[in-house]
C-alpha positions in Angstrom: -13.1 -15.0 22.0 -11.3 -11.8 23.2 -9.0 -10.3 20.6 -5.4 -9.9 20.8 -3.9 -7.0 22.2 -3.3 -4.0 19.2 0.1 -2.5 19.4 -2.0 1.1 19.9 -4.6 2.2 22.3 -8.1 1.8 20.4 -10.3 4.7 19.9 -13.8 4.3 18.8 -14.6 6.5 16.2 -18.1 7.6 14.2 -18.7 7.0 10.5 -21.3 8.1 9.0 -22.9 5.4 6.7 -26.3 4.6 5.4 -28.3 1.4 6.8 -27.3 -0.1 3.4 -23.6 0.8 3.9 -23.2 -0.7 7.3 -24.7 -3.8 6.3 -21.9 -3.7 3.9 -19.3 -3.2 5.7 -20.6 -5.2 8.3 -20.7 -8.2 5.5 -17.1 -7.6 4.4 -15.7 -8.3 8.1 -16.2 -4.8 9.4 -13.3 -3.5 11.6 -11.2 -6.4 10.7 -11.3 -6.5 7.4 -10.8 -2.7 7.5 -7.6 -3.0 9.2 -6.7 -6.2 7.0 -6.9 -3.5 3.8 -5.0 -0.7 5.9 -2.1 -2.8 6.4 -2.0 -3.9 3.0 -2.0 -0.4 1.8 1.0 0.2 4.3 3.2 -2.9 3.1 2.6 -1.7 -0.5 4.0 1.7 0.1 6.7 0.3 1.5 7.6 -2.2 -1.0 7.0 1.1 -3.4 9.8 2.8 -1.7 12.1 0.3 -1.6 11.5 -0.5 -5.3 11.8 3.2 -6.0 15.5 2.9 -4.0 16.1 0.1 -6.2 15.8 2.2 -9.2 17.2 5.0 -8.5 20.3 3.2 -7.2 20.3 1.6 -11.2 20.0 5.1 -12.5 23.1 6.0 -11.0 25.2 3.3 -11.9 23.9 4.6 -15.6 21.6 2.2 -16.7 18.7 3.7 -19.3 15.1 4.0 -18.2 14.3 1.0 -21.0 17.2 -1.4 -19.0 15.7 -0.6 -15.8 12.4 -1.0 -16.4 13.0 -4.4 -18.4 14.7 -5.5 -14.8 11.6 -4.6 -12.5 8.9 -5.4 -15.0 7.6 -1.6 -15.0 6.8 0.6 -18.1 10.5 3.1 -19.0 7.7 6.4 -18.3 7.1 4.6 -14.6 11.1 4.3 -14.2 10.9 8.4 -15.7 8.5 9.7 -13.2 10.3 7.6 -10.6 13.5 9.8 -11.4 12.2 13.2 -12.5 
């Protein structure tokens, strides 16, 4: 079954792995579940910035660290570093 067409050109590309790695990988899903976890990683820096947004949009309209952190379920010293 031929894959659907990526929104990029593909490239192949060497990795150096041992037989016991590849067989690994190769277990896991290989290239598609490779891109499955990049894209993941992607969405979750995105929702990160938006949620960072979020907070400092809070911070501004003078809520405390405590408040803001209460709101978006994260520790006050997450909301901190957020604003430092």
């Amino acid at each position: 079954m031929p894959r659907p067409k990526p929104p990029e050109p593909l490239k192949p590309r060497a990795v150096r792995m041992s037989d016991t790695e590849w067989e690994l990988f190769k277990h896991l899903g290989g290239a598609d579940w490779l891109r499955s976890r990049l894209d993941k990683l992607r969405i979750k820096g995105i929702v990160k910035r938006q949620r960072n947004t979020r907070i400092r949009a809070a911070a501004k309209l003078g809520k405390s660290h405590a408040q803001i952190g209460k709101e978006l379920n994260i520790d006050r010293s997450t909301v901190w570093r957020i604003l430092k």
